[in-house]
N, C-alpha and C positions, 0 to 999 in steps of 0.2 A: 543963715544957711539958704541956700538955691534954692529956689523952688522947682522940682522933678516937672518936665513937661510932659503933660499928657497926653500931646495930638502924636505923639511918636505912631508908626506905620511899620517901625520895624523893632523888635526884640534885641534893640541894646541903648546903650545910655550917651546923652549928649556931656562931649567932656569941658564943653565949654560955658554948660551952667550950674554944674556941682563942682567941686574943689574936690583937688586928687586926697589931699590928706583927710577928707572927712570920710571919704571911702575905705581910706585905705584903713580910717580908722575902724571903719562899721566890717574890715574885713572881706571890704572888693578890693578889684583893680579894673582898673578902664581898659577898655578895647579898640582896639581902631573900628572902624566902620569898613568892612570889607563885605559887598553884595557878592563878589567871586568866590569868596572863601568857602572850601566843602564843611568845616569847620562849625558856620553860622550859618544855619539850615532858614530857607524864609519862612516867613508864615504862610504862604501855600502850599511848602513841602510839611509846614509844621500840622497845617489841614489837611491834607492827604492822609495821614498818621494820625488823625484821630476816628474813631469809627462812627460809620454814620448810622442813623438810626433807621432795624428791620422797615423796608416798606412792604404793604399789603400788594397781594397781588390779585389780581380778577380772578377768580374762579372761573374754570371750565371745566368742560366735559371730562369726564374720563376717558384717559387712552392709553393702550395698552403702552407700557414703556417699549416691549422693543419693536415698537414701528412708530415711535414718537424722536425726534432729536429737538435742539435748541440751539438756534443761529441768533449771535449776539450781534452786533453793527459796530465795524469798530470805528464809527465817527463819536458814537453815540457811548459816552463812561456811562450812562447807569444803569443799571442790573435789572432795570423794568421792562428796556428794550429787547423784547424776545419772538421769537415764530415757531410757533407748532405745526408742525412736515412730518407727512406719511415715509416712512423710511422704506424703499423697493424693495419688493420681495425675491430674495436670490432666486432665484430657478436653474434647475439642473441642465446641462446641454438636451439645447430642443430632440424632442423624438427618441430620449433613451430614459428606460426606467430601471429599477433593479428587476422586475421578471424580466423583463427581457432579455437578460442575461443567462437568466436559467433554462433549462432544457425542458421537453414533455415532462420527461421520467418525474423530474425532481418537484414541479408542479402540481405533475396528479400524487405522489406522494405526499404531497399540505392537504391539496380537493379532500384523500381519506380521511382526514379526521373530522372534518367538518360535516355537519348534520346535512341534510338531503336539501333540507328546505333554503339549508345557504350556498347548499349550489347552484341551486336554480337560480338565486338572485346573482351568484358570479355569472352566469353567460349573459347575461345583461351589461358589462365590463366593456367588451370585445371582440371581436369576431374571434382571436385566436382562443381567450376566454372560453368563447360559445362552445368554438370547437372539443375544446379541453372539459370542460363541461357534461359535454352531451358522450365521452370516452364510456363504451362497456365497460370498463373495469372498476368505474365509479357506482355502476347499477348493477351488477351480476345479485347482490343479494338484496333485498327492498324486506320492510316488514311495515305495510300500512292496515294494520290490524285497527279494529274499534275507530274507524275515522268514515268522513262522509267524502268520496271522489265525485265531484260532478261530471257531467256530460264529456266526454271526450279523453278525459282525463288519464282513466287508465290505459286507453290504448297509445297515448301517449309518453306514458312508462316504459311500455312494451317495446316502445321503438327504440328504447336505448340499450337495448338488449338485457334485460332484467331475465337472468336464469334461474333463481329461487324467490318466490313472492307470496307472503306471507298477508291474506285477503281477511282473517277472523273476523267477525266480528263486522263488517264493512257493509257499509252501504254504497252500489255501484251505481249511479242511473245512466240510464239511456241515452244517447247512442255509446257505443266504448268504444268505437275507433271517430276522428275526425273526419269530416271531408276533405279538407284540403290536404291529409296524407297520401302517400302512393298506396295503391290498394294494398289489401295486406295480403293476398297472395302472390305480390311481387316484389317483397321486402322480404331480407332473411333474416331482420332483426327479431322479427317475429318470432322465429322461428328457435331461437335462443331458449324459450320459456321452457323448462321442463320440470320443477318441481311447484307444484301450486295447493295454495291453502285455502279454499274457500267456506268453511266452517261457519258454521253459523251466519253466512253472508246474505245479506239479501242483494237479490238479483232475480233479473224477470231471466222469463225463457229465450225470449230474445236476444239476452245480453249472454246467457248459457252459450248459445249457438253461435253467436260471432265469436266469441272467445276459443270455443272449440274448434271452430271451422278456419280460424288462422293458426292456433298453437296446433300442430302434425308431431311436436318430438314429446309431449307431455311423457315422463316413468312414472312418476307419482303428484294422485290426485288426492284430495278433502271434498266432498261438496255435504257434506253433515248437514243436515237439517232445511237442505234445497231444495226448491221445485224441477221435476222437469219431465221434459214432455218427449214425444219421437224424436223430432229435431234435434233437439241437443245431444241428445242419447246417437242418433244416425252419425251428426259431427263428432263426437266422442268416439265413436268405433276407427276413426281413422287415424289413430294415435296406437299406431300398430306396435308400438315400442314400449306401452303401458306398465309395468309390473306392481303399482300399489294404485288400488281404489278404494276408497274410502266413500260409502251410500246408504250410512247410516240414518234410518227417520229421515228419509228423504219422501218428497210426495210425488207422486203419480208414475212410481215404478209398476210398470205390468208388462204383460207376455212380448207386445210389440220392443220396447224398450229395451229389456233382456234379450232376446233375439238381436237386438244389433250390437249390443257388447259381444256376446258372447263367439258371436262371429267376426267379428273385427278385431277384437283384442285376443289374440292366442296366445299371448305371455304373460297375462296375469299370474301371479305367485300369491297375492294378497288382496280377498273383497271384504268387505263387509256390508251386511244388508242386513244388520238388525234393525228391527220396529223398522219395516216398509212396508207391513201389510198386506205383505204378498198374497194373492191369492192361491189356490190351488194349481190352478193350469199354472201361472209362474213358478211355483215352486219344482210343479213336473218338468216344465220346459230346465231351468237351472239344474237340476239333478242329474237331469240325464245327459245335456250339452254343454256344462261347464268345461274351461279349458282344464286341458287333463296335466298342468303346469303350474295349477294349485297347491300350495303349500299351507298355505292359514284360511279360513272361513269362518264367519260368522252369521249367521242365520238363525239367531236369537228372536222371539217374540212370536215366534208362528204359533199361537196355541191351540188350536183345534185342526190347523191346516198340513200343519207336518204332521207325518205316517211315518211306519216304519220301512217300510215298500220302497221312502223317499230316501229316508238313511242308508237303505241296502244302495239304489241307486247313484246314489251321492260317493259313497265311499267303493262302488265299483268303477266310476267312471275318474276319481282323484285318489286313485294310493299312495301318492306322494306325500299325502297330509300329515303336519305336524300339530299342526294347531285347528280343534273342531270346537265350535260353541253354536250350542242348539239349546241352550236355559230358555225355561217358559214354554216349552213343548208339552203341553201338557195331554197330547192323547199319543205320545210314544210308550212302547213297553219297553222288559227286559230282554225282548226278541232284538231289541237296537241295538244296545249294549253289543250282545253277542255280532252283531253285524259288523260292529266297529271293530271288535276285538280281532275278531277274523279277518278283515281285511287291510285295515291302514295297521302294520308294521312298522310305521316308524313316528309312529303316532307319539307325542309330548306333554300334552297339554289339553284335557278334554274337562269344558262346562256342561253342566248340567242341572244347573241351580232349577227348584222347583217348578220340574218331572215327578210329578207327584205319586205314578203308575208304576215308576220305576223301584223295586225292592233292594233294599240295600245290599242285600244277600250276594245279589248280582253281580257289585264291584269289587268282590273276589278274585275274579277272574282275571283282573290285571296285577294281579300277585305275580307272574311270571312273563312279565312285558318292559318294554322300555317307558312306560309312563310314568313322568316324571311330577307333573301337576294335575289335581282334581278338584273340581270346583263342584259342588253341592248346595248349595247353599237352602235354607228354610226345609231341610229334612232332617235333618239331626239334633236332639239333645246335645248336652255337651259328654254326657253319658255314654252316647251310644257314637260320640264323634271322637271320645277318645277309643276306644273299642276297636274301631273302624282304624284310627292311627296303628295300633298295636299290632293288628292285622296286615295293615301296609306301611310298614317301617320306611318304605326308597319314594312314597309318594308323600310330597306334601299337599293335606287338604285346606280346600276352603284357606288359601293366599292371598289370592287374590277378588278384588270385590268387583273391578270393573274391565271388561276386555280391552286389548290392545291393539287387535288385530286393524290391521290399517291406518292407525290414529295417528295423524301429524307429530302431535304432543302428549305426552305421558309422564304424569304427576306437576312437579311446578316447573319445569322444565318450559316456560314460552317463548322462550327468545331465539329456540330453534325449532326445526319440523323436519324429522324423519334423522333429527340426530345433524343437520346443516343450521350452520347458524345463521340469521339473517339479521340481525344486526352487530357490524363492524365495529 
């Protein structure tokens, strides 16, 4: 037998040194040698068809895939040859955005829901932003209760026309307008401001008087538990448009001070001026010169200094009155009683919590009146305050524990003052 040669190059058999019949015995047949043939694939196509073994690639960085591609070389067959390219980032046609397609309207209608504090960082955006931004309709109601305004700050609010502002609680400092504003008595933004909550706020008297001496359209006021002096009080009187004050435990109310409300402001319907520690002359001066436009009062805490000379005076000079609170009067008699009885007619609503002079017997007499609530309080058993109900069937007593009169807010109700809501 032939011996098979083994220096062959290609994948078929030489037929010139095996013998056909020993093939044909083992079950081949010869082949011509044809390199053209689709047939007899070579061994480079037979190499191509065999898989080659993973290679390692270099590690790099990470990058985000879609601004990564991969350009192969097509001189180059192996899959090692590659480049990493920042892929361009499409951008929209120069100079157009989607707001800018929208109108004011549909703009300040997004600005509404958005907290105060992220609008202010939108006028930061753009001028048309700014503009959009700094819109009255964004500011008409503000509630910066319990918070600290630095320097400048709130008259800065003021300028975007903020018409209910809710001050609880606030710490204001000095100065409250900027300099480099237009003055404030020649801006009308200012002038927007008309219902204000300053309750419990600290604030000097200086910051009183600027504020009063720009806001002219103030109806309703808070300054609970504030200082103030002639000045602020003289500014205050020019808010000829006033109808709720609120001057509860406030300090350094006396004769001058009163004097300038009381002649400036003619349309009061509602003060309050409990625990002020009025003196005597104040209390005279109030009695006799209050606006005769009064509806509710409160002049709770006087206890040696109210008479009953002052109640006669009080309820001849205001017959309008619905609502009287004089609790804590503790050198009135039942000579008051009958003063009130007799004169305020359309009287509602009368305190009188420990009046200790005053005989129960007394408030019989409103058996045949329009009074509708009486407050008593620290004079009655429960004995002698059911007694007392039996007796006045169409009053109810002792309801209420704390007065209302002028109060921004009443009960848990904080998120508005005087029944306007201030936060949107």
């Amino acid at each position: 037998m032939a011996k098979l040669n083994t220096g062959f190059k290609r994948w078929s058999l030489d037929c010139h040194d095996v013998s056909i019949e020993v093939m044909e015995d083992l079950g081949l047949s010869a082949m011509d040698d044809d390199s053209n043939s689709c047939s007899n694939p070579s061994i480079k196509e037979v190499q191509d068809q065999i898989p080659e073994p993973a290679v390692k690639r270099k590690e790099c960085s990470p990058i985000a895939p879609s601004l990564v591609t991969m350009e192969f070389s097509e001189d180059d067959q192996s899959c090692d040859s590659f480049l990493l390219s920042k892929r361009m980032r499409v951008e929209g046609p120069p100079g157009i955005d989607g707001f800018s397609r929208l109108s004011d309207e549909v703009i300040l209608s997004v600005f509404k829901w958005l907290p105060k504090s992220t609008i202010a960082k939108c006028a930061q955006v753009s001028k048309r932003w700014k503009r959009l931004s700094y819109d009255e309709v964004l500011w008409r109601r503000l509630d910066l209760s319990s918070t600290c305004l630095k320097p400048t700050i709130l008259g800065t609010v003021l300028l975007r026309g903020t018409q209910v502002l809710r001050l609880a609680k606030t710490e204001i400092c000095d100065p409250i307008y900027p300099a480099s504003s237009p003055p404030p008595q020649e801006c009308p933004s200012y002038q927007n401001l008309q219902f204000l909550d300053l309750s419990m706020a600290s604030i000097s008297t200086q910051g009183l008087y600027e504020l009063f001496a720009t806001c002219r359209n103030l109806k309703k006021l808070s300054m609970e538990h504030c200082i103030v002096d002639e000045r602020a009080c003289k500014a205050l009187s020019k808010n000829e448009q006033l109808e709720v004050l609120n001057m509860s435990m406030c300090y350094g109310v006396g004769v001058v001070e009163l004097k300038w409300i009381v002649e400036g402001c003619k349309k009061l319907e509602s003060w309050n001026l409990a625990w002020t520690d009025l003196s005597p002359e104040a209390l005279q001066l109030l009695c006799t010169s209050a606006p005769k436009t009064l509806e509710r009062i409160n002049i709770s805490g006087c206890r040696m200094t109210l008479k009953d000379e002052n109640v006669l005076s009080l309820c001849q000079r205001c017959p309008r009155l619905v609502e009287l609170d004089i609790s804590d009067a503790t050198a009135v008699t039942s000579t008051c009683v009958n003063y009130i009885h007799e004169n305020l007619t359309r009287l509602e609503y009368l305190a009188m919590a420990r009046c200790y002079n005053v005989p129960l017997s007394v408030y019989l007499v409103f058996q045949r009146s329009g009074l509708l609530y009486l407050d008593i309080f620290g004079l009655l058993t429960e004995t002698m305050l059911t007694t007392l109900r039996t007796k006045l069937p169409n009053i109810e007593i002792n309801k209420f524990y704390f007065s209302s009169v002028a109060r921004p807010t009443i009960g848990i109700r904080r998120t508005s003052i005087w029944g306007l809501k201030v936060r949107e």
